[in-house]
BALUMBA-166564 format. One record per residue (C-alpha): residue number from 1; x, y, z; residue in one letter. Coordinates in nm, 2 decimals, always signed. Layout:
# BALUMBA-166564
@pos:NUM east:X north:Y up:Z code:a
...
# end
This chain:
# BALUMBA-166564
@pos:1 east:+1.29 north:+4.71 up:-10.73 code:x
@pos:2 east:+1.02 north:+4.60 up:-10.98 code:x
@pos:3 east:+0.64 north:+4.52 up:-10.94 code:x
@pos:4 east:+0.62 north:+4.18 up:-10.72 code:x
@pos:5 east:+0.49 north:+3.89 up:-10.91 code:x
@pos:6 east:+0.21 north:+3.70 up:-10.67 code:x
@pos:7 east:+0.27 north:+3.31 up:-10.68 code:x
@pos:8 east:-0.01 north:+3.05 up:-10.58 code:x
@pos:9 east:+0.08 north:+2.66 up:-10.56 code:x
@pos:10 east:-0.14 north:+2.38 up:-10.66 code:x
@pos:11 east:+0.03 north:+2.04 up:-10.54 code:x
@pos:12 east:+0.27 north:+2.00 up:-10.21 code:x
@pos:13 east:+0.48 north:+1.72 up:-10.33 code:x
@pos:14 east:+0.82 north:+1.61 up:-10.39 code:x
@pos:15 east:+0.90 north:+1.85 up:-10.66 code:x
@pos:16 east:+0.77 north:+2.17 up:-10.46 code:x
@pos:17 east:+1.06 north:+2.21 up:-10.27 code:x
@pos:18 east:+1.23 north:+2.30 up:-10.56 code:x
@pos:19 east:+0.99 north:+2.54 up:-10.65 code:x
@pos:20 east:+0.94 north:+2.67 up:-10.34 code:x
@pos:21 east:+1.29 north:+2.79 up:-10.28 code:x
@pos:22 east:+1.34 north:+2.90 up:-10.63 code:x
@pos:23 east:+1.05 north:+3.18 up:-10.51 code:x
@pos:24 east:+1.22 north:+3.20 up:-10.17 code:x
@pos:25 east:+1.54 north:+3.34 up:-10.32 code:x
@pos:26 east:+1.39 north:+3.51 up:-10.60 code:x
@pos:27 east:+1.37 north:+3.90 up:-10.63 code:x
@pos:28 east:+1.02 north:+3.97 up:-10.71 code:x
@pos:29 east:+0.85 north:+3.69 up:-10.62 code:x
@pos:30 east:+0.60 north:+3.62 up:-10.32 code:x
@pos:31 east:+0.42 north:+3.33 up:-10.24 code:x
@pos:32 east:+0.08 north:+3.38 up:-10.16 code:x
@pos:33 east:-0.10 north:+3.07 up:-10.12 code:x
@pos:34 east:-0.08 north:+2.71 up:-10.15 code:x
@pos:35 east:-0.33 north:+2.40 up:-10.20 code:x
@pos:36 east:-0.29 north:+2.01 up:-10.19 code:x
@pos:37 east:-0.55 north:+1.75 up:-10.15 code:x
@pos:38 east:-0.40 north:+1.61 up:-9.88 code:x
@pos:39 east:-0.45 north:+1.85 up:-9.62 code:x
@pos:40 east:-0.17 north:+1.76 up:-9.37 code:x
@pos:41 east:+0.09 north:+1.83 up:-9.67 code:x
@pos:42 east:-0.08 north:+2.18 up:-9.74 code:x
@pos:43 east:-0.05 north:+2.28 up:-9.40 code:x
@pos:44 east:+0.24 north:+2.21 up:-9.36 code:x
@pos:45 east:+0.38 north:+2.37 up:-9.66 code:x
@pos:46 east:+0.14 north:+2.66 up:-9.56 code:x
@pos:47 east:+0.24 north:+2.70 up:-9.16 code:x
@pos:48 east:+0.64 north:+2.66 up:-9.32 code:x
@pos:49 east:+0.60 north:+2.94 up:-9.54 code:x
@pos:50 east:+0.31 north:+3.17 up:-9.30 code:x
@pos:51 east:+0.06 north:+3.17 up:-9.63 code:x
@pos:52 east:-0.33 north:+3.00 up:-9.64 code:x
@pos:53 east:-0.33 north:+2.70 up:-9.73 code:x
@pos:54 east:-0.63 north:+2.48 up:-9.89 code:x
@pos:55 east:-0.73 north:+2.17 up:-10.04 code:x
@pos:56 east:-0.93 north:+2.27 up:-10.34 code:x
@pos:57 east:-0.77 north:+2.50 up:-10.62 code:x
@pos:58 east:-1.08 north:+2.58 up:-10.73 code:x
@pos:59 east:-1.16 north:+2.76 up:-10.38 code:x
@pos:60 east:-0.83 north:+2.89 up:-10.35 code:x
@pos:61 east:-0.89 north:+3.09 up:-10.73 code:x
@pos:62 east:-1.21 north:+3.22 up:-10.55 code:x
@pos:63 east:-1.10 north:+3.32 up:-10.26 code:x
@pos:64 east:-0.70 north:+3.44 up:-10.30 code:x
@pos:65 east:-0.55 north:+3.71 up:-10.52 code:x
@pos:66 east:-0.28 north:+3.57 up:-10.75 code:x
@pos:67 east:-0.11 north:+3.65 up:-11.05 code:x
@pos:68 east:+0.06 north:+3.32 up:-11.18 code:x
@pos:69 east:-0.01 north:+2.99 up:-11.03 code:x
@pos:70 east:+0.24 north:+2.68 up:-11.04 code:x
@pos:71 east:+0.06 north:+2.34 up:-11.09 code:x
@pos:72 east:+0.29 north:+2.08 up:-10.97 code:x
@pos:73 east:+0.05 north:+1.78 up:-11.00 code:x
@pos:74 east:+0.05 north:+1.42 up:-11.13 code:x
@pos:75 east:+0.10 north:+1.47 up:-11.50 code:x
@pos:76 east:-0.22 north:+1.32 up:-11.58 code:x
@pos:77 east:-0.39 north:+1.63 up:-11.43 code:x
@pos:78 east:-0.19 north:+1.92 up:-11.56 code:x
@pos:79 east:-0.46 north:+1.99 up:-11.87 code:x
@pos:80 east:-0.75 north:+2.01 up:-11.68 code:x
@pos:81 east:-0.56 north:+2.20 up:-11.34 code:x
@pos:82 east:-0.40 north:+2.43 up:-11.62 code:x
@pos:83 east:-0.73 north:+2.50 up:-11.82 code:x
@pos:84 east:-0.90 north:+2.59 up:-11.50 code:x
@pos:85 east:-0.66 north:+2.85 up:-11.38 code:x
@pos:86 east:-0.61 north:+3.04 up:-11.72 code:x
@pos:87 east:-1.02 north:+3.04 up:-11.69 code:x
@pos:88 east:-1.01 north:+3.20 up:-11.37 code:x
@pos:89 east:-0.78 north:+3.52 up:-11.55 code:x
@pos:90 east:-0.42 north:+3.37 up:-11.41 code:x
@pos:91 east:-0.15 north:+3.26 up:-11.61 code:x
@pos:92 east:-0.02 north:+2.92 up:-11.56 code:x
@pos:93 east:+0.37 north:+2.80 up:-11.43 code:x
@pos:94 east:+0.28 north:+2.36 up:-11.54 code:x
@pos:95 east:+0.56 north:+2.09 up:-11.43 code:x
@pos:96 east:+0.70 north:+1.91 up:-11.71 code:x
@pos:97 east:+0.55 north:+1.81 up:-11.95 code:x
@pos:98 east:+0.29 north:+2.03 up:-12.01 code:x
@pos:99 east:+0.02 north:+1.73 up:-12.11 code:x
@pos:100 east:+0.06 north:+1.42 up:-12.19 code:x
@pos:101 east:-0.15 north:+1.44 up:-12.51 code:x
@pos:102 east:-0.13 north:+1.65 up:-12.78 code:x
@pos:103 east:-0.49 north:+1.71 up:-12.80 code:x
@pos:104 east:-0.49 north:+1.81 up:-12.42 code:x
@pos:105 east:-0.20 north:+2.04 up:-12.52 code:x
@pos:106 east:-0.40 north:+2.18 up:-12.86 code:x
@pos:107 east:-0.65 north:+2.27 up:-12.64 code:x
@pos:108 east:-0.49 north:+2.45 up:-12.35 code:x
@pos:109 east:-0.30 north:+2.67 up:-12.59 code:x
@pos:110 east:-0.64 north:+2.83 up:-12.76 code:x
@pos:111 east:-0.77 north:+2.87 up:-12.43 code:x
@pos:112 east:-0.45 north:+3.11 up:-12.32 code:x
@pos:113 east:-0.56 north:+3.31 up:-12.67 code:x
@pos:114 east:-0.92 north:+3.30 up:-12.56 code:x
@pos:115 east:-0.85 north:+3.43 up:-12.16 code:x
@pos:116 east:-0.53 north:+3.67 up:-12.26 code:x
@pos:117 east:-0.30 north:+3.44 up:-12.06 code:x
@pos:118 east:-0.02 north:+3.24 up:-12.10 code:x
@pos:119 east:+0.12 north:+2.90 up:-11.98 code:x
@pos:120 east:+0.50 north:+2.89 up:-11.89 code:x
@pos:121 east:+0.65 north:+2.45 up:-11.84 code:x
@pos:122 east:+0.92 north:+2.38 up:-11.67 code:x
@pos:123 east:+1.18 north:+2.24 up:-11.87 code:x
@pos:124 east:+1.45 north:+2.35 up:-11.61 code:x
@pos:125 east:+1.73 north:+2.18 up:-11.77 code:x
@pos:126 east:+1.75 north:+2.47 up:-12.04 code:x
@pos:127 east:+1.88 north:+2.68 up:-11.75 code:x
@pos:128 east:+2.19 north:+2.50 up:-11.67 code:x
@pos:129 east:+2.46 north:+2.70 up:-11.76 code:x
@pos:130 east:+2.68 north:+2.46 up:-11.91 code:x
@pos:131 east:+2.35 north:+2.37 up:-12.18 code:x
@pos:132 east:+2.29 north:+2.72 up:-12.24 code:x
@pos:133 east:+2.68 north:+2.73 up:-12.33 code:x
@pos:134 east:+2.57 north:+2.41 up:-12.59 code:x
@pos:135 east:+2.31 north:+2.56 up:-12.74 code:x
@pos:136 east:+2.53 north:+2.89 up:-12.85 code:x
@pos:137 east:+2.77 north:+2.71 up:-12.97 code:x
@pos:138 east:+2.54 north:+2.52 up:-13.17 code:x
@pos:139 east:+2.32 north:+2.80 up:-13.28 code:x
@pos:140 east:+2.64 north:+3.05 up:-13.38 code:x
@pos:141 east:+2.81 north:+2.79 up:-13.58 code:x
@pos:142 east:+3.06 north:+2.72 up:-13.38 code:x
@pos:143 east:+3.02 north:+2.37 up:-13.37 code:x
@pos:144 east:+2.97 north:+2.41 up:-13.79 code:x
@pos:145 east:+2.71 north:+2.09 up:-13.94 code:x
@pos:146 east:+2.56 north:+1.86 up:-13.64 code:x
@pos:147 east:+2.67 north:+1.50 up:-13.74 code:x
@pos:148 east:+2.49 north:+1.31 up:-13.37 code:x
@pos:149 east:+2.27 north:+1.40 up:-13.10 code:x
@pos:150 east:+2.30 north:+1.15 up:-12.80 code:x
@pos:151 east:+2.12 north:+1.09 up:-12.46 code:x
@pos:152 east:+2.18 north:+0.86 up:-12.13 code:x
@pos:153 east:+1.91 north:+0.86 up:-11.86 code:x
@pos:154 east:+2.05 north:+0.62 up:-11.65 code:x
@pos:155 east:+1.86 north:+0.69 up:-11.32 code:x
@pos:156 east:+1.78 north:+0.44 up:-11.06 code:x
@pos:157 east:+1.41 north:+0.43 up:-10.94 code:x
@pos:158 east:+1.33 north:+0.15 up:-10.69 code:x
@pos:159 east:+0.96 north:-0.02 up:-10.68 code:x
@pos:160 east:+0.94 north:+0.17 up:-10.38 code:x
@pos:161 east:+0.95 north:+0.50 up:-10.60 code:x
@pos:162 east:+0.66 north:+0.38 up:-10.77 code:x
@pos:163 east:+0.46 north:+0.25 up:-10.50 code:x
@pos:164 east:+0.48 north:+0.59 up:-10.31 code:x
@pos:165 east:+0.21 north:+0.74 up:-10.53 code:x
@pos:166 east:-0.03 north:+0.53 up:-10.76 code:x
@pos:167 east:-0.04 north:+0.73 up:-11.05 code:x
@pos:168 east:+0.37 north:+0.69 up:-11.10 code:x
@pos:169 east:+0.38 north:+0.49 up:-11.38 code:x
@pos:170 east:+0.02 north:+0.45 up:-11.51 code:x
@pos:171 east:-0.06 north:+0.50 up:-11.85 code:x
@pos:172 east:-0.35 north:+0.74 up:-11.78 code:x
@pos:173 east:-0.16 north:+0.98 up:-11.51 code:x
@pos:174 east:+0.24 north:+0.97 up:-11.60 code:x
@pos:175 east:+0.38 north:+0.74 up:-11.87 code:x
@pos:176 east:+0.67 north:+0.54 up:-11.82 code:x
@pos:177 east:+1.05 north:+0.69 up:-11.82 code:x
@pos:178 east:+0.98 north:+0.86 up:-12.12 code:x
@pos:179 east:+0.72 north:+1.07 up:-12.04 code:x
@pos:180 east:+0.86 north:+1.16 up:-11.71 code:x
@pos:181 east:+1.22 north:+1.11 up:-11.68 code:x
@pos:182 east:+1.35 north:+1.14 up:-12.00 code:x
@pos:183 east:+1.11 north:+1.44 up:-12.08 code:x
@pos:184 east:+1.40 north:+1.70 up:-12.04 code:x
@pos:185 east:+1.63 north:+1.54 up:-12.32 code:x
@pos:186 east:+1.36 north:+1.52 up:-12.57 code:x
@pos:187 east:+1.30 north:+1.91 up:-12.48 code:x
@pos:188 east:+1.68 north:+1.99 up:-12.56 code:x
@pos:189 east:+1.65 north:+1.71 up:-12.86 code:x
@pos:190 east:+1.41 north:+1.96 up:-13.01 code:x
@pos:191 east:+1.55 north:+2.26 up:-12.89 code:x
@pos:192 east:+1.96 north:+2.20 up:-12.97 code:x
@pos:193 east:+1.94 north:+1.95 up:-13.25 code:x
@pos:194 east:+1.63 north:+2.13 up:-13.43 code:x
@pos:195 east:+1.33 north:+2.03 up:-13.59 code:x
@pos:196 east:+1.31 north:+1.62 up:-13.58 code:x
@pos:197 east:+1.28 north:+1.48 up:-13.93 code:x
@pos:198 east:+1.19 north:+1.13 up:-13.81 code:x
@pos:199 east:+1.20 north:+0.84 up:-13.49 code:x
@pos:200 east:+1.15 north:+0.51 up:-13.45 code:x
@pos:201 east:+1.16 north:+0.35 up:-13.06 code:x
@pos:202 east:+1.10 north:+0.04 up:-12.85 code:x
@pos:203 east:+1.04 north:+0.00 up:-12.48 code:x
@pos:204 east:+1.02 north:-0.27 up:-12.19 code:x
@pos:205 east:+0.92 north:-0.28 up:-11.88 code:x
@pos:206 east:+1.18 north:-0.52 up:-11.74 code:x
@pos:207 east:+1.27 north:-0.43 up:-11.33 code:x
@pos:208 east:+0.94 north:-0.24 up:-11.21 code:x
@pos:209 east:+0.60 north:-0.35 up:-11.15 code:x
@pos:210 east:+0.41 north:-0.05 up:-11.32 code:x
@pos:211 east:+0.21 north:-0.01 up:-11.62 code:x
@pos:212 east:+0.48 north:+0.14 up:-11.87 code:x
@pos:213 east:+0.80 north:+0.09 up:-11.98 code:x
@pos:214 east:+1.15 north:+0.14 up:-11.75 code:x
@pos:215 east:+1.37 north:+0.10 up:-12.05 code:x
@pos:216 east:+1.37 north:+0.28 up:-12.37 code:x
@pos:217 east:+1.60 north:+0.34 up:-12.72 code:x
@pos:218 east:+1.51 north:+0.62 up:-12.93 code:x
@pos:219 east:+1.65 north:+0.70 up:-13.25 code:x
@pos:220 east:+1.64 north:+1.00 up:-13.42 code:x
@pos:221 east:+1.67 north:+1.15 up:-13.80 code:x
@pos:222 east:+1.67 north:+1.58 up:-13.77 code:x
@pos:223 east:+1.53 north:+1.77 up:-14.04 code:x
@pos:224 east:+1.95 north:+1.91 up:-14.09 code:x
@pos:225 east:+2.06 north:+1.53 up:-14.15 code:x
@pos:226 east:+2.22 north:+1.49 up:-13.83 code:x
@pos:227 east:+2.11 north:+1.22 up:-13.60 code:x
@pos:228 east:+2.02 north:+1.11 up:-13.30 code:x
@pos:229 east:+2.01 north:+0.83 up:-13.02 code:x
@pos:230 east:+1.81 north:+0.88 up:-12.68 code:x
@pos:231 east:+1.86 north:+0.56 up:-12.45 code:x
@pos:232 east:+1.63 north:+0.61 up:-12.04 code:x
@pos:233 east:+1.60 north:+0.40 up:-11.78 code:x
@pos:234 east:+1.51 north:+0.41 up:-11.45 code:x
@pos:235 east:+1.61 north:+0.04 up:-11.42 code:x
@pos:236 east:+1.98 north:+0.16 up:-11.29 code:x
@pos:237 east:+2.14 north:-0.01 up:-10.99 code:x
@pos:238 east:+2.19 north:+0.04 up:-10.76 code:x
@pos:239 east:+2.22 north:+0.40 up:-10.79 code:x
@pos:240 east:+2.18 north:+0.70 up:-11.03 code:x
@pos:241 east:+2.49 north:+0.67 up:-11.30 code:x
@pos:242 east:+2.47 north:+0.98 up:-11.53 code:x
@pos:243 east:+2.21 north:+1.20 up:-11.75 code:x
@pos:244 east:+2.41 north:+1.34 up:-12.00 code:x
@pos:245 east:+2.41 north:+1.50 up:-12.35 code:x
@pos:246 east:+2.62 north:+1.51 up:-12.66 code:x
@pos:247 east:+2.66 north:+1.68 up:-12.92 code:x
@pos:248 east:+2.93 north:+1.59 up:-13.21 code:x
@pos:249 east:+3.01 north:+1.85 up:-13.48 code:x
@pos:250 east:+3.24 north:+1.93 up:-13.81 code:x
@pos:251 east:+3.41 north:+2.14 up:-13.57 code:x
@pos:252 east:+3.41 north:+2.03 up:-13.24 code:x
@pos:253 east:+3.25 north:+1.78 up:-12.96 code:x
@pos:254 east:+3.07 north:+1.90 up:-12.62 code:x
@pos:255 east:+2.95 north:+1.68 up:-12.36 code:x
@pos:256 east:+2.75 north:+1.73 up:-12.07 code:x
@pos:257 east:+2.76 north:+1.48 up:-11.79 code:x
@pos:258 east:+2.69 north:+1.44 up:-11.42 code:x
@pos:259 east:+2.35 north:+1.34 up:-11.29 code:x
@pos:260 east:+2.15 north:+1.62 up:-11.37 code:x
@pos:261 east:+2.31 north:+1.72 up:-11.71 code:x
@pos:262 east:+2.46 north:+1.98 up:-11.56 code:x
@pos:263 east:+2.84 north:+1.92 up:-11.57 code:x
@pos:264 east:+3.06 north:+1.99 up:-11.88 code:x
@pos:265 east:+3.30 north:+1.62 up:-11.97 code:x
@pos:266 east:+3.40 north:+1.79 up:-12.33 code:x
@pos:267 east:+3.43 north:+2.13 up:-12.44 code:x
@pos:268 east:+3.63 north:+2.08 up:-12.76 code:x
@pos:269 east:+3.66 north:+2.29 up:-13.13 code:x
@pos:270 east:+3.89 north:+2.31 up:-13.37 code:x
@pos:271 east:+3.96 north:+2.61 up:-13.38 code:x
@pos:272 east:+4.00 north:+2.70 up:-12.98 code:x
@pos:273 east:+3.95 north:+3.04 up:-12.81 code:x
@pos:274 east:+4.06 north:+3.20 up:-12.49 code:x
@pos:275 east:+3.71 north:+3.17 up:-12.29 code:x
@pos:276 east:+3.70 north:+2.80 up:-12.38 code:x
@pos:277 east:+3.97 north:+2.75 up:-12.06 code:x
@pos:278 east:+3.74 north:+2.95 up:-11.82 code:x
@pos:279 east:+3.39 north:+2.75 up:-11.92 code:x
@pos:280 east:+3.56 north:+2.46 up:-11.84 code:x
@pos:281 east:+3.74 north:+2.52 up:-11.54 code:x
@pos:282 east:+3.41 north:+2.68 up:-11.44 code:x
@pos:283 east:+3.12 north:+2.45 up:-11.55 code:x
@pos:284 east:+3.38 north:+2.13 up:-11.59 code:x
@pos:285 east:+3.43 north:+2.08 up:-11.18 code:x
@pos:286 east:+3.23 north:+1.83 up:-11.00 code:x
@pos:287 east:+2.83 north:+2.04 up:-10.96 code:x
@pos:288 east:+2.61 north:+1.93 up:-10.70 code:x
@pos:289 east:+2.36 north:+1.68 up:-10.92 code:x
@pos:290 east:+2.02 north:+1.81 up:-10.67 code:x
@pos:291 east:+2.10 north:+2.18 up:-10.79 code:x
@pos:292 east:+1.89 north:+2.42 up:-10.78 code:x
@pos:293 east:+1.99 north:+2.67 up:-11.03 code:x
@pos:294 east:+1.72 north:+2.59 up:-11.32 code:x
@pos:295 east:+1.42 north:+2.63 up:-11.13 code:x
@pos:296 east:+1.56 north:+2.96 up:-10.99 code:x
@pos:297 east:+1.69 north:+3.08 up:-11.34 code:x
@pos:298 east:+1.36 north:+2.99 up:-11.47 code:x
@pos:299 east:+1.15 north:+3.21 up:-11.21 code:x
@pos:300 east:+1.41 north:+3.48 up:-11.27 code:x
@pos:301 east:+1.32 north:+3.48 up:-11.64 code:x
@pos:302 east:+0.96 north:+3.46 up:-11.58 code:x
@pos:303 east:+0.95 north:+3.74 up:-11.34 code:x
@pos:304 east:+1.14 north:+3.95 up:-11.57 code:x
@pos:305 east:+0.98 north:+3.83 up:-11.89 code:x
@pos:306 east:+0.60 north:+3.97 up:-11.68 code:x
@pos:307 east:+0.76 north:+4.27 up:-11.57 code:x
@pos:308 east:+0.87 north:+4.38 up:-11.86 code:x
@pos:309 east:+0.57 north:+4.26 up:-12.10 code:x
@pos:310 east:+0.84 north:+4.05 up:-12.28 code:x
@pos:311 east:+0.82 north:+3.65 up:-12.48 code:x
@pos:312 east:+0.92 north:+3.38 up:-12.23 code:x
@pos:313 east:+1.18 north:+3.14 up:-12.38 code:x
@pos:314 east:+0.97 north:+2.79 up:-12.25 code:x
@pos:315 east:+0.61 north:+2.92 up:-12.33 code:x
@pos:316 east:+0.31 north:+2.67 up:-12.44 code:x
@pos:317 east:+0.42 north:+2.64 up:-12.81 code:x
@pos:318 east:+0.79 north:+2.55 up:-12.75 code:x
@pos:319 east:+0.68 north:+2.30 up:-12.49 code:x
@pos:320 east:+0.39 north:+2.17 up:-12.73 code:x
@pos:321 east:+0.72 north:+2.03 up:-12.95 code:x
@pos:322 east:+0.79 north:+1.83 up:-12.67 code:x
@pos:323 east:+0.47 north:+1.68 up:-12.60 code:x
@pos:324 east:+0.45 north:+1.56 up:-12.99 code:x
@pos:325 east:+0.73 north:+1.44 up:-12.96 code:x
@pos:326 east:+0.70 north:+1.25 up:-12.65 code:x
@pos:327 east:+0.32 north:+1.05 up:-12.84 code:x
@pos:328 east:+0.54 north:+0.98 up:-13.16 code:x
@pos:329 east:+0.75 north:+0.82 up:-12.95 code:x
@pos:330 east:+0.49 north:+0.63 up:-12.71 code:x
@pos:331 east:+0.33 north:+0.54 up:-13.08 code:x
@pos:332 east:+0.60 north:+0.41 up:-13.25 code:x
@pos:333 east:+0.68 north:+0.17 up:-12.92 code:x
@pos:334 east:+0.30 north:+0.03 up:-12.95 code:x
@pos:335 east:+0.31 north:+0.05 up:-13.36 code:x
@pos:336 east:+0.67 north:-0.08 up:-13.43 code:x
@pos:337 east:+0.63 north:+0.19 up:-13.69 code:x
@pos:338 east:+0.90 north:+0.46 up:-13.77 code:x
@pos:339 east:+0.69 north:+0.80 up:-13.70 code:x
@pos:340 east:+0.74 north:+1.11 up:-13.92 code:x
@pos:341 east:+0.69 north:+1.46 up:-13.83 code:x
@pos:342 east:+0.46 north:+1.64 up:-13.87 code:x
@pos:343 east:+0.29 north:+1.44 up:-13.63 code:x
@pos:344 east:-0.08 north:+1.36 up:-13.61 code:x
@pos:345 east:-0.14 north:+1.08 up:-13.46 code:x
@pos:346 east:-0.17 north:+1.02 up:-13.08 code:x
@pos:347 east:-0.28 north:+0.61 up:-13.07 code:x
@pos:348 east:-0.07 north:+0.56 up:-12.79 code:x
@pos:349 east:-0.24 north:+0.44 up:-12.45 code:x
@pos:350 east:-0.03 north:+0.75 up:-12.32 code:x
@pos:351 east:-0.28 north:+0.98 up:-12.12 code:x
@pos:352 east:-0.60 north:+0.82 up:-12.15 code:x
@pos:353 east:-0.84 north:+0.76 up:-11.87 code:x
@pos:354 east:-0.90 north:+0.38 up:-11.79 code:x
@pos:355 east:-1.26 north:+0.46 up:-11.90 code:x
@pos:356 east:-1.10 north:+0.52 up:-12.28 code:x
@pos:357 east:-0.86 north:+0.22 up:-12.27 code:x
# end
């Protein structure tokens, strides 16, 4: 067995349960410490799991050895929580996305070359096998020129959602669906379609009382031609419907469905071969929508990419296309304007303290 990767947590809720069993069930991986604000919450994560638990990361970076430390805080906070961990000579695991601005996110990545560390975002979808099965057959051809790129986030979030937590859907700590929800299909926009050429969106807030918008329609023009369509909600009821993915081809059409983006609808080419049958049978039947597998295949690459010295595949630059992507976007809903890439602009509202506004 190979060295044991020290993990420290900064934020106890919703989301770290996912985290926390990824670790559980992860060779090479021991959690050492955790830290919320509230204490109750980091008690009880820490009595759960028999590690210390604290209330200020900053004290926790003083006082516990650590090696990489997850920050699974409002979005809002990630930059400066991030920042402050590479500083104290620890790399960083950050929730999607990484920041909400781009400056934020120009500036965390010269810090990691400043301290020698690196920052590692959970874009978890990327780990589904059926996605990683996508992005092969896109990236050996098989599916020959991309003609469309679509995505449905159709996910139900009640006002109770949003009234759980007050920074859910402000413009200073989380963005609307965009920004949160829809977050993972811009990542495999980028990261199956290509480079984006172009967008142009429009959002509404029309069934939640928060700041931003629950509805959104993206389209996109990729540098290759192809294009794309992105439509989020979180305005579904009274239930989650689907989060899927498609991707049409010269030579074939592959679907993703289920709630998660996780479960194959369409594995089809035209020019067939005798594995096609298995990945279907196998990654075609009905998956469990709350599944675990990213986060764990994540940690599993991380621990291996540390051990062995080696490039992570979701490190601070690949996720820095996201959150560009993510202020054209929120820029082209305030501007009306059709945004081209390379993108400079960050006007959006996306991000900034109500000091700024």
């Amino acid at each position: 067995m190979g060295p044991v990767v020290r993990f420290a947590i900064v934020g106890c809720g919703k989301i770290t349960a996912r985290h926390l069993d990824a670790l559980a069930t992860t060779p090479g991986c021991e959690l050492v410490a955790v830290t919320d604000r509230v204490k109750e919450r980091a008690d009880e994560v820490g009595f759960k799991y028999k590690v210390p638990s604290y209330t200020d990361y900053l004290t926790m970076l003083r006082e516990h050895d650590c090696d990489v430390v997850s920050v699974l805080t409002p979005s809002g906070t990630h930059s400066q929580v991030a920042h402050d961990v590479l500083s104290a000579g620890r790399h960083v695991v950050v929730e999607k996305p990484m920041t909400l601005r781009v400056s934020d996110a120009k500036r965390l990545l010269k810090h990691t070359e400043r301290v020698g560390k690196n920052v590692f975002v959970v874009h978890q979808y990327r780990f589904h096998p059926a996605v990683q099965y996508l992005y092969d057959a896109v990236n050996t051809g098989r599916l020959g020129r991309i003609t469309l790129v679509t995505g449905r986030i159709r996910w139900c979030r009640p006002q109770s959602y949003y009234d759980e937590s007050s920074w859910r859907g402000t413009w200073a700590m989380d963005g609307g669906v965009i920004a949160n929800q829809a977050c993972h299909h811009v990542d495999l926009f980028s990261w199956i379609g290509g480079p984006i050429h172009s967008l142009h969106a429009v959002g509404t807030q029309r069934l939640s009382n928060i700041e931003t918008e629950d509805v959104a329609v993206v389209s996109f023009r990729f540098e290759s031609g192809a294009l794309g369509v992105m439509e989020a909600t979180t305005a579904t009821r009274p239930h989650d419907i689907e989060c899927s993915l498609s991707v049409l081809g010269e030579h074939g059409t592959v679907e993703i469905g289920g709630t998660a983006t996780n479960q194959l609808k369409v594995w089809s080419f035209t020019k067939p071969v005798p594995e096609d049958e298995h990945i279907m049978r196998e990654y075609g039947e009905k998956v469990d929508a709350r599944s675990k597998i990213g986060h764990k295949r994540f940690y599993e690459e991380l621990v291996a990419s540390l051990s062995a010295g080696k490039p992570f595949s979701v490190d601070g630059l690949e996720a820095y296309k996201t959150v560009e992507i993510i202020n054209a976007i929120y820029d082209s809903m305030e501007t009306g304007e059709r945004i081209q890439f390379p993108y400079e602009g960050e006007h959006s509202r996306l991000g900034l303290r109500l000091s700024a506004l």
